[in-house]
N, CA, C and O atoms as a Tripos MOL2 file, in Angstrom:
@<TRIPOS>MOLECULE
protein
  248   247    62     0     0
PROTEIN
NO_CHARGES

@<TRIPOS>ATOM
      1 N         -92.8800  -68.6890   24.6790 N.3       1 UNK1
      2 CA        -93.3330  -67.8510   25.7600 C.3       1 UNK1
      3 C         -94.8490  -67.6310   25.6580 C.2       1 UNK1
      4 O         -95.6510  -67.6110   26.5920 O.2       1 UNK1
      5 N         -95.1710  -67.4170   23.9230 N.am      2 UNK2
      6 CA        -96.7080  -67.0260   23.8520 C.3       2 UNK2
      7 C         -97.0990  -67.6760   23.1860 C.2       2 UNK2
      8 O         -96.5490  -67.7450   22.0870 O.2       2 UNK2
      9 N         -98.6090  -68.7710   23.5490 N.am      3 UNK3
     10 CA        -99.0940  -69.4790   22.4660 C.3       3 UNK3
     11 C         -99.4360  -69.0310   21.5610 C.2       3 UNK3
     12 O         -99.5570  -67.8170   21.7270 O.2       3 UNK3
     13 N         -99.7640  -69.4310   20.3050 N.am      4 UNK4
     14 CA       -100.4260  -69.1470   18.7640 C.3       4 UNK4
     15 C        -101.7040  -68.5870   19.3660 C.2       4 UNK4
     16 O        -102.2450  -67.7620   18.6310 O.2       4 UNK4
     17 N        -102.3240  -68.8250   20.5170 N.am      5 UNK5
     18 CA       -104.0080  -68.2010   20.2850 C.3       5 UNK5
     19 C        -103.5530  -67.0320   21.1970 C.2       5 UNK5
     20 O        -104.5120  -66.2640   21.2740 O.2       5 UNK5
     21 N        -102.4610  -66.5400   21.9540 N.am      6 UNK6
     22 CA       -102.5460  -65.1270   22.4310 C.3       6 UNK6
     23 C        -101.6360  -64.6900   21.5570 C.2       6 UNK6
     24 O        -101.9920  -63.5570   21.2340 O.2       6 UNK6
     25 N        -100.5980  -64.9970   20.9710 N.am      7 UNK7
     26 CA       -100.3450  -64.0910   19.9230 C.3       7 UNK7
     27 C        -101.2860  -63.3740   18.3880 C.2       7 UNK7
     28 O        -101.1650  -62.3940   17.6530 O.2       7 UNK7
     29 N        -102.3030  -64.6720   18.5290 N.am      8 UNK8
     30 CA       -103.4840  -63.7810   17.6380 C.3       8 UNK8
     31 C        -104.5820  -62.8970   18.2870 C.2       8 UNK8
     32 O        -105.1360  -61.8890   17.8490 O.2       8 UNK8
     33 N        -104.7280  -63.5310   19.4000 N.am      9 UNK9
     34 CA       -105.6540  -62.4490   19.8030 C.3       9 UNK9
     35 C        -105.3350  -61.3380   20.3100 C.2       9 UNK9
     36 O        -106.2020  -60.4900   20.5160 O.2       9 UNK9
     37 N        -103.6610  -61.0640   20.6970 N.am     10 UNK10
     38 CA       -103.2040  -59.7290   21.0990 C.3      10 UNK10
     39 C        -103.2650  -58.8990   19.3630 C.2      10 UNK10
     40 O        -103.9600  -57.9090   19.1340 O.2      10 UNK10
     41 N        -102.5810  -59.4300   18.5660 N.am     11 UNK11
     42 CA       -102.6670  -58.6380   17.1450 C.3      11 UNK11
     43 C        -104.0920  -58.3330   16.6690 C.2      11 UNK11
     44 O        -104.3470  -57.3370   15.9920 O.2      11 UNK11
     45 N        -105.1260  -59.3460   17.1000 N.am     12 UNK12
     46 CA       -106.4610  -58.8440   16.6070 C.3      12 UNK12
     47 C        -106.8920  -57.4670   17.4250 C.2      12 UNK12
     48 O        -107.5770  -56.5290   17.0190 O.2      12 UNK12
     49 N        -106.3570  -57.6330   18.5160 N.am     13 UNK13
     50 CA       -107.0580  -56.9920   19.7360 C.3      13 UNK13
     51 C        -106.3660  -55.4730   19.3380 C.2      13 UNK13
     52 O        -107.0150  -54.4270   19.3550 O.2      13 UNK13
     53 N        -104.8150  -55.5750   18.9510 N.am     14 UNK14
     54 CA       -104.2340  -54.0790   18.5210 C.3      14 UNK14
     55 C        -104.7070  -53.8620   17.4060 C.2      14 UNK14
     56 O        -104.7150  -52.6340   17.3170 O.2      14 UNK14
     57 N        -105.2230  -54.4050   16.2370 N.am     15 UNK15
     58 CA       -106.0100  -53.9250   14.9160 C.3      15 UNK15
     59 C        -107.1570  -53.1290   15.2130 C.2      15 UNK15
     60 O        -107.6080  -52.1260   14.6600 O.2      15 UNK15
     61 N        -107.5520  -53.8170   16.2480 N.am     16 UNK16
     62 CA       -109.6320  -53.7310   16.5470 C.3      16 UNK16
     63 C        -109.4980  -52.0760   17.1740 C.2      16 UNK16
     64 O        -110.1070  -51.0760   16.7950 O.2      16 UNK16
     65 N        -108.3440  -52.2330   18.3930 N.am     17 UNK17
     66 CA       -108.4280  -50.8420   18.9680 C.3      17 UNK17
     67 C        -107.5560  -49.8260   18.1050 C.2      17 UNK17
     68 O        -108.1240  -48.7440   17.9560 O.2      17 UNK17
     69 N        -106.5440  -49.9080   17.6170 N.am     18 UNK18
     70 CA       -106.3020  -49.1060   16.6060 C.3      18 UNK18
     71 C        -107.5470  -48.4840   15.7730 C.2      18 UNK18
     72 O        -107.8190  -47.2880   15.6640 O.2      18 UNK18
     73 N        -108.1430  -49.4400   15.2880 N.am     19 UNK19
     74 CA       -109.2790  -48.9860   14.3990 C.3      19 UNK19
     75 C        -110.1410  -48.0070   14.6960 C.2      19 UNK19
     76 O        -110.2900  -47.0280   13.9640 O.2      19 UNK19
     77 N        -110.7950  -48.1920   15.8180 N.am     20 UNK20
     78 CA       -111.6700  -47.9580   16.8220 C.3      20 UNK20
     79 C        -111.4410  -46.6910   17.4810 C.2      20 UNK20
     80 O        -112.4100  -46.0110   17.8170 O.2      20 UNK20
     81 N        -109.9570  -46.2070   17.7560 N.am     21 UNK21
     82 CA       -109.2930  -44.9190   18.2890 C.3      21 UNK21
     83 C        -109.4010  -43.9540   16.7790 C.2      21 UNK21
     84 O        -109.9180  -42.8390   16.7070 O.2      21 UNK21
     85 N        -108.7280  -44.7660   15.5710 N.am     22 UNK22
     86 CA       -109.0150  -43.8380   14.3430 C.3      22 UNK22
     87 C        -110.3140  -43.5120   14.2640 C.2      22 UNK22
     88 O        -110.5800  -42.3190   14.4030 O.2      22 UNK22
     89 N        -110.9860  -44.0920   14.1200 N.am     23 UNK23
     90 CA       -112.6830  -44.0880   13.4130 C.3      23 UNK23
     91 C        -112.5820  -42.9240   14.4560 C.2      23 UNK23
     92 O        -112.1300  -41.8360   14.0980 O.2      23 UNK23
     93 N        -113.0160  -43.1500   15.8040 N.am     24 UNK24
     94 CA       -113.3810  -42.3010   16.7550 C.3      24 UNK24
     95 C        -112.5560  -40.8230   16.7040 C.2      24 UNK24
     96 O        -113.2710  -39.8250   16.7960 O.2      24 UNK24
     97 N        -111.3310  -40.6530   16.5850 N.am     25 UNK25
     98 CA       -110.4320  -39.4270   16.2660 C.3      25 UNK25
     99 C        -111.0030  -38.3860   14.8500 C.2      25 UNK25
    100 O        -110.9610  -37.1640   14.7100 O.2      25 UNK25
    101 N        -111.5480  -39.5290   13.8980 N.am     26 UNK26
    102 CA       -111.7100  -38.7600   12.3620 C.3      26 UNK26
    103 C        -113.3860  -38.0460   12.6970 C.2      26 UNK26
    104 O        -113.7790  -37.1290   11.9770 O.2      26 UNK26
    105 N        -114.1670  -38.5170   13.7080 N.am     27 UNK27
    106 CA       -115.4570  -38.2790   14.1940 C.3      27 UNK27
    107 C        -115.4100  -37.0990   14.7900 C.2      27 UNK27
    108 O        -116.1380  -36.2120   14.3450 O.2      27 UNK27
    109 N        -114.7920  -36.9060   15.6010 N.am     28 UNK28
    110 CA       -114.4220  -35.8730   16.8020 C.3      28 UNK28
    111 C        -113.5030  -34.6050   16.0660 C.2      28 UNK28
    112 O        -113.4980  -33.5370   16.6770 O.2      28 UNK28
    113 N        -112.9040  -34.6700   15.0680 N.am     29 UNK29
    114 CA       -111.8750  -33.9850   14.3390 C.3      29 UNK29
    115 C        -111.8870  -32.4150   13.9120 C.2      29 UNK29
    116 O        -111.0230  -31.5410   13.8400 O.2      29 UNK29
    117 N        -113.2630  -32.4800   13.6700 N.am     30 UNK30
    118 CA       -114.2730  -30.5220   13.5650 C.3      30 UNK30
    119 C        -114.3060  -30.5450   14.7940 C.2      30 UNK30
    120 O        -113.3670  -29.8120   15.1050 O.2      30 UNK30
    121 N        -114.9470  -31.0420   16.0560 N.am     31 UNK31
    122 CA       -115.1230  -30.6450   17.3750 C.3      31 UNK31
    123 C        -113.6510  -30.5950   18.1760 C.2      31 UNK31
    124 O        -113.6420  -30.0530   19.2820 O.2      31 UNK31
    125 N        -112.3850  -31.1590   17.6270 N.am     32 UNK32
    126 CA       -111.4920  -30.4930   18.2650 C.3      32 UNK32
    127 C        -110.7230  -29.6040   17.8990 C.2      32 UNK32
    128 O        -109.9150  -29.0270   18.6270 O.2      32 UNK32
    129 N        -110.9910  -29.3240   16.1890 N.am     33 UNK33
    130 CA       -110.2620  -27.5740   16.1070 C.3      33 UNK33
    131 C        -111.2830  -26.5280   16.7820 C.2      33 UNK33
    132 O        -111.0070  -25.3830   17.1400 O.2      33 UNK33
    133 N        -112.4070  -27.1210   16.8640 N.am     34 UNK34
    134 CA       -113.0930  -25.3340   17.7130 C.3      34 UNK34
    135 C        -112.7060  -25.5040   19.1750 C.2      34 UNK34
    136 O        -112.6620  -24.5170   19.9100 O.2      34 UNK34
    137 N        -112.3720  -26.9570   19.7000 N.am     35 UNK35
    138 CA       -112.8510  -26.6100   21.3570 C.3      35 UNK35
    139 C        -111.2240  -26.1680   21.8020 C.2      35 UNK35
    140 O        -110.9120  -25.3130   22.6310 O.2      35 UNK35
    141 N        -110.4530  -26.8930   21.1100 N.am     36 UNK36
    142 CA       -109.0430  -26.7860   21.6310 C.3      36 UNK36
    143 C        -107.9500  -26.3020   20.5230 C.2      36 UNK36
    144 O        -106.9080  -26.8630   20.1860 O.2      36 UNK36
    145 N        -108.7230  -24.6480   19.9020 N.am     37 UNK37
    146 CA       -107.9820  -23.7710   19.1710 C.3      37 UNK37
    147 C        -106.9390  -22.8940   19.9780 C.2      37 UNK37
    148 O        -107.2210  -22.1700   20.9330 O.2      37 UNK37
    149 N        -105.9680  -23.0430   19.5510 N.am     38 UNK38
    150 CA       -104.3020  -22.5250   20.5290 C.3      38 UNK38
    151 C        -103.7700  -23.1070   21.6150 C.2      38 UNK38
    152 O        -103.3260  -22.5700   22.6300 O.2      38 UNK38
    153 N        -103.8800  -24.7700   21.1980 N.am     39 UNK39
    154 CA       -103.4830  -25.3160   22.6410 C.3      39 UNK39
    155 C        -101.9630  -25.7530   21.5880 C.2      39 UNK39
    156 O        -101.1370  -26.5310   22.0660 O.2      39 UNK39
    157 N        -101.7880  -25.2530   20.3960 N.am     40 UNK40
    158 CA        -99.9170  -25.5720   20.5450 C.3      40 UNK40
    159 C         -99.5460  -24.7460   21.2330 C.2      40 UNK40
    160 O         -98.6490  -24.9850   22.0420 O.2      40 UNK40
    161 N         -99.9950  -23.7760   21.1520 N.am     41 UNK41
    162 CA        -98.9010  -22.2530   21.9130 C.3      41 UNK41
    163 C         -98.7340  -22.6350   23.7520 C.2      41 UNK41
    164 O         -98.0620  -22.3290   24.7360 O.2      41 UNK41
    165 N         -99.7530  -23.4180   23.3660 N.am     42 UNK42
    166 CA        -99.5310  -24.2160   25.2160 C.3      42 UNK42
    167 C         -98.6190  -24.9270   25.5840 C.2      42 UNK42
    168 O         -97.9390  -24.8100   26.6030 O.2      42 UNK42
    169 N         -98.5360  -25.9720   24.4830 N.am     43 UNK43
    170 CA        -97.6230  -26.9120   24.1160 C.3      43 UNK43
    171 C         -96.2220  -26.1260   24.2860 C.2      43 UNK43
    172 O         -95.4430  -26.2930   25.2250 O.2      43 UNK43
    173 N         -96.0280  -25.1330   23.0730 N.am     44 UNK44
    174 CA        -94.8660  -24.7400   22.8340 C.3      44 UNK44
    175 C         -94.3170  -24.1120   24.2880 C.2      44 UNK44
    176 O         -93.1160  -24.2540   24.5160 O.2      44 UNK44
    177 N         -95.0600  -23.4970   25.1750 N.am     45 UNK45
    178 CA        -94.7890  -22.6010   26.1980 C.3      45 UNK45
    179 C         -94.2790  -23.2740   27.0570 C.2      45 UNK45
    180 O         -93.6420  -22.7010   27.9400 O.2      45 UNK45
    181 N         -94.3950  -24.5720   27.0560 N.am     46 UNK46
    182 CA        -94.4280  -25.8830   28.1510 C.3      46 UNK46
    183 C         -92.9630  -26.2110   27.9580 C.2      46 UNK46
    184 O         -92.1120  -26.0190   28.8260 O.2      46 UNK46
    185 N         -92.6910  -26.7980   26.5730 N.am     47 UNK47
    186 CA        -91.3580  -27.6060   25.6090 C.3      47 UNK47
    187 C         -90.4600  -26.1530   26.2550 C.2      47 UNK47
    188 O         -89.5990  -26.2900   27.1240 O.2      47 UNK47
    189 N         -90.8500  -24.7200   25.6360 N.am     48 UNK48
    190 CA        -89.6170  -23.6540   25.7290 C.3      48 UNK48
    191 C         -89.5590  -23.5290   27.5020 C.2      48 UNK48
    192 O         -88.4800  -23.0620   27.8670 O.2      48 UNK48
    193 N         -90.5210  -23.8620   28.6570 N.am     49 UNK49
    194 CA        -90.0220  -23.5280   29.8860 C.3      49 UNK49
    195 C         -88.9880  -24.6070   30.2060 C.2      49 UNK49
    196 O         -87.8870  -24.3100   30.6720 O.2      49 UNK49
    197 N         -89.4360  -26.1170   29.8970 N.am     50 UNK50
    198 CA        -88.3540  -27.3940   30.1670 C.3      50 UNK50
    199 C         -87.0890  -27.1780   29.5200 C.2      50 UNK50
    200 O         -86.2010  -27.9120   29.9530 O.2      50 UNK50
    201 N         -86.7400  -26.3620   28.5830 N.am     51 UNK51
    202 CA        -86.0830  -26.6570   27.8360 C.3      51 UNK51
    203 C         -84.6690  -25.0970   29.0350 C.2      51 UNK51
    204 O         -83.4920  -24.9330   29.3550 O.2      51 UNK51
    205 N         -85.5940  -24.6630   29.1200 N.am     52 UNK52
    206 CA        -84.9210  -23.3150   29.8860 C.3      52 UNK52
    207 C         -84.6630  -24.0270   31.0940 C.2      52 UNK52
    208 O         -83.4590  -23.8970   31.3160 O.2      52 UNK52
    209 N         -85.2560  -24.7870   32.0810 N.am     53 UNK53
    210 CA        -84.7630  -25.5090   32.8580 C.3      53 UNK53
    211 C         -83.2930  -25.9580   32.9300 C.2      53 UNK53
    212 O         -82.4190  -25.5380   33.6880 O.2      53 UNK53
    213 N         -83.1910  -27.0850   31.7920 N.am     54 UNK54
    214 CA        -82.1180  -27.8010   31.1800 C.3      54 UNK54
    215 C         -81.3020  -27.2150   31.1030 C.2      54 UNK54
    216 O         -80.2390  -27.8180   31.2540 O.2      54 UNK54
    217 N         -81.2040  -25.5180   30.7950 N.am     55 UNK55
    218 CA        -80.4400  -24.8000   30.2610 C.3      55 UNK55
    219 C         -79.7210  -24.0630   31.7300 C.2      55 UNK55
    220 O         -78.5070  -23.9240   31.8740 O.2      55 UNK55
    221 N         -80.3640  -23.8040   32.3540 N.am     56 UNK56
    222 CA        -80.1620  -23.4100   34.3240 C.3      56 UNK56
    223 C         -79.4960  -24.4460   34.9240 C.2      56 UNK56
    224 O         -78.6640  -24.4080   35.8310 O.2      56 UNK56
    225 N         -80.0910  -25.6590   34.1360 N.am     57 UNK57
    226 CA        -79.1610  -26.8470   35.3350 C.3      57 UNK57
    227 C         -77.9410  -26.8730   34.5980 C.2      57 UNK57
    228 O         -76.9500  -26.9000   35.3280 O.2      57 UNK57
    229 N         -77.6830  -26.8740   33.2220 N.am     58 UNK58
    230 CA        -76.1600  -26.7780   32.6290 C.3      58 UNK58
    231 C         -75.1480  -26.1290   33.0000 C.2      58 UNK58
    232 O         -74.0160  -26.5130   33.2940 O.2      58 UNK58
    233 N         -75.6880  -24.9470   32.9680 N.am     59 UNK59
    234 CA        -74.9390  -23.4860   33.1580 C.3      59 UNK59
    235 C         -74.4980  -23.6230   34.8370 C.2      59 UNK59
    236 O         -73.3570  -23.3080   35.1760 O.2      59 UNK59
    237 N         -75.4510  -24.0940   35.7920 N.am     60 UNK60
    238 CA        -75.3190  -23.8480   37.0620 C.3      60 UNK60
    239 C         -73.9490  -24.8800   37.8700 C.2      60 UNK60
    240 O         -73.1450  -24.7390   38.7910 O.2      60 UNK60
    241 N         -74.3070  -25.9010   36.8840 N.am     61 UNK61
    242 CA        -73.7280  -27.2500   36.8890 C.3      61 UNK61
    243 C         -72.2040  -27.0890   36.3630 C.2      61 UNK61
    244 O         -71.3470  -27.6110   37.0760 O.2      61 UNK61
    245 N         -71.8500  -26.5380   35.3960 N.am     62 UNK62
    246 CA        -70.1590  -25.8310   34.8310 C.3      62 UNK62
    247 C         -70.1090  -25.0120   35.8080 C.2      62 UNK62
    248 O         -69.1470  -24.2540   35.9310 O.2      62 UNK62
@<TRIPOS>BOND
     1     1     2 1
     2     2     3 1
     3     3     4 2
     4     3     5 am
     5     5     6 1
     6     6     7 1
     7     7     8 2
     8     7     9 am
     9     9    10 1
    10    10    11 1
    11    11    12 2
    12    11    13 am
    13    13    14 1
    14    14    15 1
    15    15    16 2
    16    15    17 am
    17    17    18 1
    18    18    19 1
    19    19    20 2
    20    19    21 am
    21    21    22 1
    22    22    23 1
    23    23    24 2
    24    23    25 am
    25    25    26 1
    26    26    27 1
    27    27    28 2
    28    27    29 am
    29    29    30 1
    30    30    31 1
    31    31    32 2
    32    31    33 am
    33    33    34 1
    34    34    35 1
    35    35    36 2
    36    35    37 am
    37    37    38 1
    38    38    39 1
    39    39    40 2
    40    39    41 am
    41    41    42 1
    42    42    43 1
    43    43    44 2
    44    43    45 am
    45    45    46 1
    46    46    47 1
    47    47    48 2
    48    47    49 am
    49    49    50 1
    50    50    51 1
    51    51    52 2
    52    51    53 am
    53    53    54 1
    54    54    55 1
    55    55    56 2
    56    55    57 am
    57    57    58 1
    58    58    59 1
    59    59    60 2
    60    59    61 am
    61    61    62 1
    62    62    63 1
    63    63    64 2
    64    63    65 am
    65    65    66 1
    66    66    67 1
    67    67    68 2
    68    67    69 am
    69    69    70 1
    70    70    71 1
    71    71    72 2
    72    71    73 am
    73    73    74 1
    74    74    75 1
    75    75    76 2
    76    75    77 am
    77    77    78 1
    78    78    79 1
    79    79    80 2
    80    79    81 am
    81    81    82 1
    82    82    83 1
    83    83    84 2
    84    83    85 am
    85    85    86 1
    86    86    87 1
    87    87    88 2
    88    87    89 am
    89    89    90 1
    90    90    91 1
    91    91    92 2
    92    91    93 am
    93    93    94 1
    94    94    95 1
    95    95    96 2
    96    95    97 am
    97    97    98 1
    98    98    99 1
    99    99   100 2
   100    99   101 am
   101   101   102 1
   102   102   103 1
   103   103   104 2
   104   103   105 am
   105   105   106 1
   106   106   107 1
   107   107   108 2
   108   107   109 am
   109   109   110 1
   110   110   111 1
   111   111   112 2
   112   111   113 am
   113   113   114 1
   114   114   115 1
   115   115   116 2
   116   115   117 am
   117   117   118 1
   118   118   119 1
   119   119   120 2
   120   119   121 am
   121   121   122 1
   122   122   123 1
   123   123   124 2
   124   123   125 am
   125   125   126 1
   126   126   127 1
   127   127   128 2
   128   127   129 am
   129   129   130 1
   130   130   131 1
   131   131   132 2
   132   131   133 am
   133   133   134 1
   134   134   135 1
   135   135   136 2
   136   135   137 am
   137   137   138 1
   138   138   139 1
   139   139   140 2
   140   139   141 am
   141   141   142 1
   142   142   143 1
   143   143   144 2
   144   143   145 am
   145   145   146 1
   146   146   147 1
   147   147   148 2
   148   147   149 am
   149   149   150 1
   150   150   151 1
   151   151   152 2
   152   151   153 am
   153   153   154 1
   154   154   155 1
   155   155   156 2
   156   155   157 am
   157   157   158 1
   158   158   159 1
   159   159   160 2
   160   159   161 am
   161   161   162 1
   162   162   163 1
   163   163   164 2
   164   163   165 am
   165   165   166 1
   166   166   167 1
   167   167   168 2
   168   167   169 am
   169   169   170 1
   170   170   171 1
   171   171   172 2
   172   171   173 am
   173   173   174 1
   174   174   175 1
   175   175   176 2
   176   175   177 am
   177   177   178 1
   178   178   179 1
   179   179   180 2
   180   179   181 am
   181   181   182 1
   182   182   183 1
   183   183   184 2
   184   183   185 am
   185   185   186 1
   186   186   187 1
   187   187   188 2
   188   187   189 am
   189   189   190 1
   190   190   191 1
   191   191   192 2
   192   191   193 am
   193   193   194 1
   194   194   195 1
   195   195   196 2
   196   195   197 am
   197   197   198 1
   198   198   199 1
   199   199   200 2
   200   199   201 am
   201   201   202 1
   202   202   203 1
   203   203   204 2
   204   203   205 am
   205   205   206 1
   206   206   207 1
   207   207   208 2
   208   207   209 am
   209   209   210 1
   210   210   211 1
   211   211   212 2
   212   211   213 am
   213   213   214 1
   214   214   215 1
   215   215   216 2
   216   215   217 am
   217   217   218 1
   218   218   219 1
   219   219   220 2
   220   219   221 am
   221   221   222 1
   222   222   223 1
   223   223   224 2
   224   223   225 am
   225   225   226 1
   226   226   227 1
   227   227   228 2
   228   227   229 am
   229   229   230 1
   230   230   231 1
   231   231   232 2
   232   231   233 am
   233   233   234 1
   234   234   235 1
   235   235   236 2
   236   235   237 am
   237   237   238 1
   238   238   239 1
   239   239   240 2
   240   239   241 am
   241   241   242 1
   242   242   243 1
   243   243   244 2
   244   243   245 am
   245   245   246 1
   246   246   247 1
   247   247   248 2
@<TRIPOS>SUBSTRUCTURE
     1 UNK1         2 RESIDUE 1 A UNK
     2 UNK2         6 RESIDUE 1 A UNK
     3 UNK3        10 RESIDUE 1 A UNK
     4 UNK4        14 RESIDUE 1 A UNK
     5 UNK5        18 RESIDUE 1 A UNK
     6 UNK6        22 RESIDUE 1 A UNK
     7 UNK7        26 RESIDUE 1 A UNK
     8 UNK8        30 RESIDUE 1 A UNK
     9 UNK9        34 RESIDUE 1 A UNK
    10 UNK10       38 RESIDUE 1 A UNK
    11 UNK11       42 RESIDUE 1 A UNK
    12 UNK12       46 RESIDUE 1 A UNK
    13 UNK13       50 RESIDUE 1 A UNK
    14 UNK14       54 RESIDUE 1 A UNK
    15 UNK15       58 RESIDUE 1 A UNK
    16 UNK16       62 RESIDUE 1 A UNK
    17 UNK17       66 RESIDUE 1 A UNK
    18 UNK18       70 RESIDUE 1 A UNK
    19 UNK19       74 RESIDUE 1 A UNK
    20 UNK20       78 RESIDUE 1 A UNK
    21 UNK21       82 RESIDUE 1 A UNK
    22 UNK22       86 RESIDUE 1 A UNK
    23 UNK23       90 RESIDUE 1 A UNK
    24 UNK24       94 RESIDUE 1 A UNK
    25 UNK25       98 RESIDUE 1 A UNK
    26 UNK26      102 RESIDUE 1 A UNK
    27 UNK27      106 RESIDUE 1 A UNK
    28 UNK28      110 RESIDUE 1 A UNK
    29 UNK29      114 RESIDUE 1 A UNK
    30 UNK30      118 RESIDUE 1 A UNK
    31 UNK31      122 RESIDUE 1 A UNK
    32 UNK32      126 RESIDUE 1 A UNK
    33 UNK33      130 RESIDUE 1 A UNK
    34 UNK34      134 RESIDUE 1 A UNK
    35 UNK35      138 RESIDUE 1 A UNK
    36 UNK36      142 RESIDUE 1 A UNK
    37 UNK37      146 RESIDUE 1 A UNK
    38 UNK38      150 RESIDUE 1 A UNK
    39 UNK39      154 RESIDUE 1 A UNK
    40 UNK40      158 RESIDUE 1 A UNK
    41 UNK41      162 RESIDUE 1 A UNK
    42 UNK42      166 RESIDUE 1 A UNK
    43 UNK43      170 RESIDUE 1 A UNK
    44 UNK44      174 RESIDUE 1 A UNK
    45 UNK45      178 RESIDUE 1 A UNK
    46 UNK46      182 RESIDUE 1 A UNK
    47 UNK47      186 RESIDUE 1 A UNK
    48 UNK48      190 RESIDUE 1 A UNK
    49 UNK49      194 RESIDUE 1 A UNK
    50 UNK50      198 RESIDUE 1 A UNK
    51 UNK51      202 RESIDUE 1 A UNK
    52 UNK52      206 RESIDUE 1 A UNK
    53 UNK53      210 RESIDUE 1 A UNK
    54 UNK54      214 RESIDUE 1 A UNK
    55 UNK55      218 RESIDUE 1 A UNK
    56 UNK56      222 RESIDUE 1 A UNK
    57 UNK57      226 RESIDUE 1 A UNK
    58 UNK58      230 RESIDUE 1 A UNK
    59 UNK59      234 RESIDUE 1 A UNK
    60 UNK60      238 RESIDUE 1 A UNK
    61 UNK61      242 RESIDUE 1 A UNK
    62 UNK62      246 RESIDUE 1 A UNK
């Protein structure tokens, strides 16, 4: 299906950007605990409303 030169250059190409997203993430890493301090509780508020959803369509649904 895939020749030998796009199956290497897709694996080079996922090494290179893998790399490239780390390096860049470990750079940025002090600037995103100050800018985006309490965004789990955002998170969490989000997961516990879907989850209450799920729980309305069950109940409504029996």
């Amino acid at each position: 299906m895939f020749t030998t030169g796009q199956v290497i250059f897709a694996a080079l190409f996922f090494i290179v950007f893998v790399a490239i997203i780390a390096s860049s993430y470990r750079k940025d890493k002090k600037l995103h605990k100050k800018n985006y301090k309490g965004v789990i509780w955002i998170l969490a508020s989000f997961i516990t409303f879907i989850l209450i959803l799920f729980l309305i369509k069950y109940f409504l649904k029996n």
